[in-house]
Structure formats: structure tokens, C-alpha cells
N, C-alpha and C positions, 0 to 999 in steps of 0.2 A: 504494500500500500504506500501511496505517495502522504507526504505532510499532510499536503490539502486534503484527501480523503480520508487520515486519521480527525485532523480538525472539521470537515463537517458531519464525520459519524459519532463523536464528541458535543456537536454545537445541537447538532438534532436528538440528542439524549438532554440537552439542556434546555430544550426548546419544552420537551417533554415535564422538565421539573414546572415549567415557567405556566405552564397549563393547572398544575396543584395550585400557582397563587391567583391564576386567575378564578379557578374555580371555587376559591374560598374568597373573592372578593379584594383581596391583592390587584397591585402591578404587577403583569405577568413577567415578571424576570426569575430566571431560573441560572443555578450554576453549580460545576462539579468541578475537584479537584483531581488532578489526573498523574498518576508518578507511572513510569515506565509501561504506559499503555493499559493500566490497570487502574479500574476507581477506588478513590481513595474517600472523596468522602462528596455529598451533595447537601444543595439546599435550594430553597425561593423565599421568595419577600415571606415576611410573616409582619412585619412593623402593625396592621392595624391588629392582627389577630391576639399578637403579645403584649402588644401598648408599647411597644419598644421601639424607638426611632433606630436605633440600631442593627435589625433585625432585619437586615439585607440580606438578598439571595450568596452575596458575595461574605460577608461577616459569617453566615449561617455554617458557610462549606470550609471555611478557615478554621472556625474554633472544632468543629465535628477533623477535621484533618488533623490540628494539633495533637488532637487523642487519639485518633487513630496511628498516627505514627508517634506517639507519644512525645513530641518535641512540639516546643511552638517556632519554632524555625523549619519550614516546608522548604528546604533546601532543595533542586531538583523537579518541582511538581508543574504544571499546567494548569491554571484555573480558565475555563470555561464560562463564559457567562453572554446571556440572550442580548446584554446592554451595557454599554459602553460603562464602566465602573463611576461612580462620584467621586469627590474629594476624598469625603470618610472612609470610602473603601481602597479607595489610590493608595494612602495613605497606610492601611492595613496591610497592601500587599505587599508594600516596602517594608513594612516591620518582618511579616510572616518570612519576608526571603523569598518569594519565588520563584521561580526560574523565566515561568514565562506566563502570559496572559493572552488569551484569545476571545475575544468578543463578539458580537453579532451587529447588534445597530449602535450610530452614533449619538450621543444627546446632547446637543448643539444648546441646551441648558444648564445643564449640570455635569457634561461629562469632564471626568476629571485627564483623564490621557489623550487628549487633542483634538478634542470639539470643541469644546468652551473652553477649557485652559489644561496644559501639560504637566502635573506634576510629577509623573516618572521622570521624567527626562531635562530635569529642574537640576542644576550646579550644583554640586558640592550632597549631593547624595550618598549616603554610606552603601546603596542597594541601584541596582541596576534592573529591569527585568524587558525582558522581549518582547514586543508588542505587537499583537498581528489582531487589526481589525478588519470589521465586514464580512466575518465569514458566515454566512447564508443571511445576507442584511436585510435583502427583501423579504425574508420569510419572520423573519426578527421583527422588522419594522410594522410588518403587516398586522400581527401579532399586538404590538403592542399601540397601534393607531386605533383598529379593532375595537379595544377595551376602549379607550379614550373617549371614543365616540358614543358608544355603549355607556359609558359613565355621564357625559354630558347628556344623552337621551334622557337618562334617568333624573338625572337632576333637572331638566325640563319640565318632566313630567310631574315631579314633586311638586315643585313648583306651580303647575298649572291646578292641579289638584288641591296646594293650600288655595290656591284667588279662590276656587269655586267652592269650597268650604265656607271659606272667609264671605263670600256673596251670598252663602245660605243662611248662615246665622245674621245677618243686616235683614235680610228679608223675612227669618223668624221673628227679626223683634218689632221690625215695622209691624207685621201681622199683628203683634200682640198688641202694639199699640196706637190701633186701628179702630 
């Protein structure tokens, strides 16, 4: 197997995690950590589920990895993940040590490795790690537009649902004081 075909049969097992957060009502982001072609350890968003801002698909597979290979230095590993990492997790992956990082879509908001701002590859870092974005983006992106849209519907809808609440009880009380 070529890289690319290890990284998108890796990126579509994370695509796979990123479906548990959306089905629980998450951002579908999904990611696993990966050491010599073997999983080491996964996760997806949970942050509304656990109240935890922290509770990143990327944090999730880091600290379940730390234990699995009993170190919290992930020396050697691959982490896999559906969306371009944030600050918070940039930042973890530089502590964890990892060898390398593979992503799927960019977030041109908050992405922390070269959408919005780069801080892998920021001066004067004790860690280096290998960056390889875009792999399966459209399937990534699609995925997670999807939801967005789905979410905004939904708040729509709420929305419309309180006005005509809100216009029933004006028109119960006119009634009553009629």
C-alpha cells in the first residue's frame, strides 16, 4: 500500500468515529491515533455530552493513547483526525510528541496548523511534527457542512415555533379579556 492509501483507509475509519459525534449531537469530528499501522487509540467530540470544552475528538485519542502505550509522550504515532486541529489541540500535539498529523478539512476559523494560523511550525518549538492535510477533504467537508446546516435548520425552526407560541398566548389573553 502507498502512504496515501494507508492515510485515506485511516481518514475513513475517522470519518466513521466522527458519525458517533454527530449522532449524539456533536461536531462531527472524529480521530484515531495510529503507531506502526496499528490503532492505538480513538475518539470524537464529546465537549456538549461531558460539559467539557476540552473534550475534543483530538484530546479524546491523546489521553486514551497515553494509556495505552503507557507514556504521555506518543513518540512515533499518527493522529488522524476528520478536521483540521484548533489551537488547544495544536498545542497538545506538540506536548504529546507526535510524529505526524493527518487531517481531512481545513477551518479557515479556528484551524490551528495553517488555515487560520500555524502553530506547528511556529520558531523556537521544542517538537516538530509532519503535516499532511486534505486527505478525503470533500468527504470531510461535506460531513461537516451537513451538520451545520442541519443545526441552523433546527434553530430556525425553534425559533419559529417560540413567535407562534408567543402569538398564542397574546391571543389567549386578548380572549380572556374580551
Amino acid at each position: 500500500m502507498t502512504q496515501v492509501e494507508i492515510d485515506e483507509y485511516w481518514m475513513n475509519r475517522a470519518l466513521e468515529l466522527a458519525k458517533n459525534a454527530q449522532d449524539a449531537g456533536e461536531i462531527p469530528v472524529g480521530a484515531l491515533l495510529v503507531k506502526d499501522n496499528q490503532l492505538v487509540a480513538s475518539g470524537w467530540n464529546r465537549s456538549i455530552e461531558s460539559h467539557d470544552p476540552t473534550a475534543h475528538a483530538e484530546i479524546i485519542a491523546l489521553q486514551q493513547g497515553g494509556k495505552a502505550l503507557n507514556n504521555y509522550r506518543l513518540l512515533d504515532t499518527t493522529l488522524y483526525v476528520t478536521l483540521e486541529p484548533c489551537i488547544m489541540c495544536a498545542g497538545a500535539l506538540v506536548h504529546s510528541r507526535i510524529g505526524r498529523l493527518v487531517y481531512g478539512a481545513k477551518d479557515f476559523k479556528t484551524g490551528a496548523c495553517g488555515s487560520f494560523i500555524n502553530l506547528l511550525e511556529r520558531p523556537g518549538l521544542n517538537h516538530y511534527i509532519d503535516v499532511t492535510g486534505g486527505v478525503l477533504e470533500e468527504t470531510c467537508s461535506t460531513m461537516l457542512s451537513a451538520f451545520f446546516k442541519m443545526r441552523r435548520a433546527q434553530k430556525k425552526e425553534q425559533k419559529r415555533m417560540l413567535s407562534q407560541i408567543q402569538c398564542e398566548c397574546v391571543e389567549n389573553r386578548n380572549s380572556k379579556n374580551a
